[in-house]
C-alpha positions in Angstrom: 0.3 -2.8 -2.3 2.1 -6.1 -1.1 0.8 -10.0 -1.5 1.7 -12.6 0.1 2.7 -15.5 -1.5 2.1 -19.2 -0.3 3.9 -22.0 -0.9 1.2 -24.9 -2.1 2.8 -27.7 -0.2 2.7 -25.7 2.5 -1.0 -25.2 2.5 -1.8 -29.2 1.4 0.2 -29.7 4.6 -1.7 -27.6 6.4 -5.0 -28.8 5.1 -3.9 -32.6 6.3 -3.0 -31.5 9.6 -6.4 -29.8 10.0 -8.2 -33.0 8.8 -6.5 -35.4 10.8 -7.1 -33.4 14.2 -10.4 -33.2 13.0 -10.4 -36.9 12.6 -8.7 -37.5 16.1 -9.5 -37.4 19.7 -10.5 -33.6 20.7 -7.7 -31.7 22.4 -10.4 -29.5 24.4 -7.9 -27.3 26.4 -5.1 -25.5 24.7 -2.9 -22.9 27.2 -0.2 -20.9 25.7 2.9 -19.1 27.0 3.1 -16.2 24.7 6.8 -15.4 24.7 8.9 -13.1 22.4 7.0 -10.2 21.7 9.9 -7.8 22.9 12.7 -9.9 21.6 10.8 -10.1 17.9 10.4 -6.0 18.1 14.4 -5.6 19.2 15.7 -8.3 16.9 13.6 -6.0 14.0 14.3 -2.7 15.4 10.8 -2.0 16.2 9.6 0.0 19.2 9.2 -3.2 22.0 5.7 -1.5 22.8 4.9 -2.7 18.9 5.4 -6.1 19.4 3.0 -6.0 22.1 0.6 -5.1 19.6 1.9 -7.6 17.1 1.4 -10.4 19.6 -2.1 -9.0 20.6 -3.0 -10.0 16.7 -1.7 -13.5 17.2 -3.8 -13.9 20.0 -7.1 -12.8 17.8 -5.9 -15.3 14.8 -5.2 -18.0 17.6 -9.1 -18.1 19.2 -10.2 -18.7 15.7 -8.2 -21.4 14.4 -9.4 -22.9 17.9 -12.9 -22.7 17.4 -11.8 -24.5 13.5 -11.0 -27.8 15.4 -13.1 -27.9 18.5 -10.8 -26.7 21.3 -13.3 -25.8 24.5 -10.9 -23.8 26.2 -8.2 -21.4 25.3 -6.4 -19.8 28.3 -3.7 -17.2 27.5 -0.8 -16.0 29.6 -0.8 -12.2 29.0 0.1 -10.8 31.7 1.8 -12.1 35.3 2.3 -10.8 38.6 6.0 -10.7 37.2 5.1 -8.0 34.6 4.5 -5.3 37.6 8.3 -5.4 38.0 8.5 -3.7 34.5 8.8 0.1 33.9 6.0 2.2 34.1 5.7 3.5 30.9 5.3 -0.3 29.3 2.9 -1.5 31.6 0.9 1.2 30.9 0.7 0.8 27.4 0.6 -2.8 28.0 -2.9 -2.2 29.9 -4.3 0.4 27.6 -3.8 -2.6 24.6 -5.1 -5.0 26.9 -8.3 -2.7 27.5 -8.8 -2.0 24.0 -8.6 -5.6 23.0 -11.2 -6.5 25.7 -13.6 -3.4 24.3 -12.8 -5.3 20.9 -14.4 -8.6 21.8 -17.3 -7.1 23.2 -18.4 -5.9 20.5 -16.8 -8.6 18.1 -19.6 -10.0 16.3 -17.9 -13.4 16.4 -17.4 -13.3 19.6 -21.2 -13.3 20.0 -21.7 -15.4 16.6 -19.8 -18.0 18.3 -20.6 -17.8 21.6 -17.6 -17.5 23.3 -17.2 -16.6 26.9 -14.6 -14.3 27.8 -13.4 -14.6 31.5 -9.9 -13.1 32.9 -8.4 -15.4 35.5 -5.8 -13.7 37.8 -5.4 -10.9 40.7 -7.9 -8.6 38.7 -8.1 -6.4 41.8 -4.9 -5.6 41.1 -5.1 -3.6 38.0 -6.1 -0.1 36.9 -9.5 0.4 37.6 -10.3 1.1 34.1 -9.4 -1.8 33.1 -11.3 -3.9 36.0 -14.2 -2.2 34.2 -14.2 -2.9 31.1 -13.4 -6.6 32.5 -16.5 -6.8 34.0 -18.4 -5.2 31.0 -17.1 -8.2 28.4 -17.4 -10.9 31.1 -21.2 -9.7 31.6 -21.9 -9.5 27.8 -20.4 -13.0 27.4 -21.8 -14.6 30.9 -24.0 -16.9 28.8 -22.0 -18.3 26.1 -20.2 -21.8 26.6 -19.5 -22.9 23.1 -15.8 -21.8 24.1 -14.4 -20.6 26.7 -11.3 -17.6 26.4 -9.4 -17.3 29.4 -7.3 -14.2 30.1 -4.8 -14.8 32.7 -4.1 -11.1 34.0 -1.7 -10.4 37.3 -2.0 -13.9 37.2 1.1 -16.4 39.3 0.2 -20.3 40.2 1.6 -20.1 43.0 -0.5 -17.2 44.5 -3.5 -19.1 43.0 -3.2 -21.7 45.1 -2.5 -20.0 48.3 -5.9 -18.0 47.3 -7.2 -21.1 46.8 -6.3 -22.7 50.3 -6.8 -19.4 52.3 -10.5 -19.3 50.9 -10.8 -23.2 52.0 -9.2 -22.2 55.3 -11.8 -19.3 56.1 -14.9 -22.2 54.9 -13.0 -24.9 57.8 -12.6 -21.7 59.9 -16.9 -20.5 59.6 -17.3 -24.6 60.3 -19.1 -24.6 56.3 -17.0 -27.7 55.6 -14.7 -30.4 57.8 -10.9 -30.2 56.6 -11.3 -33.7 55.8 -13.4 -32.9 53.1 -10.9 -30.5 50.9 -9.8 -32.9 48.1 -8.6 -32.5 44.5 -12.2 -31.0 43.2 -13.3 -28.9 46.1 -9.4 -27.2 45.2 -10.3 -26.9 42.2 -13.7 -25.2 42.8 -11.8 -22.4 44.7 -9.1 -21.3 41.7 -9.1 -18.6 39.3 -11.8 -17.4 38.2 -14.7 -18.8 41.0 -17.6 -18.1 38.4 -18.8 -21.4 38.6 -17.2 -22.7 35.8 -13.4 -23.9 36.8 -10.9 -23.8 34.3 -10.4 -27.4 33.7 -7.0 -29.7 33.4 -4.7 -28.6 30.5 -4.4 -31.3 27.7 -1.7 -28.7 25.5 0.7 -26.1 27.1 2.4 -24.4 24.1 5.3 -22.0 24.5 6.9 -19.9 22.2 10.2 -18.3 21.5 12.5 -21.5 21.9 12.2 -21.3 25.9 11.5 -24.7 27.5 9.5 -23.8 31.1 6.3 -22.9 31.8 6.6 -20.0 34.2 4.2 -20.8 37.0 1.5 -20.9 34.2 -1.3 -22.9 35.6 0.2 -25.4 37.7 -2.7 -27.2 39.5 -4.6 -27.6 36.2 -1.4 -28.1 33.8 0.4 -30.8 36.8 -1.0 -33.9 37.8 -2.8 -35.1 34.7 -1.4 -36.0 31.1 -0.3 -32.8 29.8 1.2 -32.5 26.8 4.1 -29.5 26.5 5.1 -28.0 23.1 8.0 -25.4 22.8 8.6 -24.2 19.4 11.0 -21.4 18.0 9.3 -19.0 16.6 8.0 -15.4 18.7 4.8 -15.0 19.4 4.1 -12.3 17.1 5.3 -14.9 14.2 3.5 -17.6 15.5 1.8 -19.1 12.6 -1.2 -21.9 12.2 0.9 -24.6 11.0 2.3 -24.5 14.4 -0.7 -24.4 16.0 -1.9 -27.5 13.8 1.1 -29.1 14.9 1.0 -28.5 18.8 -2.4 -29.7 18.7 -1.6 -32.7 16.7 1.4 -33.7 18.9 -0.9 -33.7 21.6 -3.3 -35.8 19.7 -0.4 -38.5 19.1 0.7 -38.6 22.7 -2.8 -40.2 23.4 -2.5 -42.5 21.0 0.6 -43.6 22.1 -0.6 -43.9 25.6 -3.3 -46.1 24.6 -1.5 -48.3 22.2 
């Protein structure tokens, strides 16, 4: 049997974090880049497929330390329209974990508890079909929650979602259902990922991890154009801890204040 043992300033620090976000204006969407899961499994030795799986667990621990301090909306990168250039045999187990983790917060009791609607935002189409099921199944279960909101991106690109975007609005102009003069910033944004009647809303944190400073085509329409706040930290995602997490959410709360000082 192992224990792990915490340092007690460490945890008093993490407590006063925690109670000043609590205290401050909310941060009420959080997006994250989660890089390093094959670097973290290499740089350990482990099978690359593992740290897959390791990150997967982050992702769990990371949608509850949101619902902690009030975030509304949690969108996740997890997989891009990139990723289909990788080698079969990873992609496949990287859509068998992604099924299972989806048949996980269907029946996740605090999932429901909560109320937290899962959605994937992306090219869905473009996955294995047993996947798109078992999608549809969690998105159904979940349809009426709006406590939080966990957004999947899967085959997702920003770039591709807003030419989706604009050839929907083109084919509206096109069936004479609305003038061109009337596309504008909102009617855009009614018409990206996911179209459920709920858009994903502007990004006030976009946190990436493993010590890389872009954001990959991660939401661009909803991350660009407003005041986003942009943490890059060290650490893979697999290691990715909550004192981070505190403190990418705090940063974000002291870049308001500074704006309105």
């Amino acid at each position: 049997m192992s224990f792990i043992f915490r340092n007690p300033a460490y945890s008093f620090y993490e407590r006063l974090l925690k109670a000043r976000i609590l205290a401050g204006e909310p941060v009420e969407h959080v997006a994250i880049i989660q890089d390093g899961n094959r670097r973290y499994a290499k740089e350990r030795g482990l099978a690359k497929f593992l740290g897959h799986s390791l990150g997967a667990e982050t992702s769990e621990k990371v949608s509850d330390w949101c619902l902690e301090v009030g975030v509304k909306h949690l969108t996740l990168y997890a997989f891009s329209t990139e990723n289909f250039a990788r080698e079969e045999t990873e992609k496949r187990y990287l859509f068998d974990l992604i099924k299972k983790k989806f048949m996980d917060l269907n029946r996740s009791k605090k999932i429901h508890g909560n109320r937290v609607r899962v959605r994937a935002i992306g090219r869905v189409e473009m996955l294995p079909e047993d996947l798109q099921r078992e999608i549809i199944r969690t998105e159904e279960s979940t349809r009426d929650y709006e406590k939080m909101y966990l957004n999947i991106a899967l085959a997702y690109g920003g770039q591709r979602e807003l030419v989706d975007a604009l050839r929907a609005l083109a084919r509206l102009v096109k069936q004479g259902k609305i003038k061109a003069r009337e596309v504008d910033e909102e009617l855009i944004a009614q018409h990206l990922y996911p179209q459920d009647g709920i858009a994903v809303p502007k990004v006030d944190l976009i946190i990436r991890t493993a010590g890389d400073f872009r954001t990959s085509n991660f939401l661009p329409w909803q991350a660009n154009g407003n005041e986003c706040a942009a943490y890059f930290c060290a650490p893979y995602w697999p290691e990715f801890r909550k004192i981070d997490f505190l403190r990418a959410i705090r940063t974000a709360q002291t870049r308001v204040i500074c704006q309105q000082a």
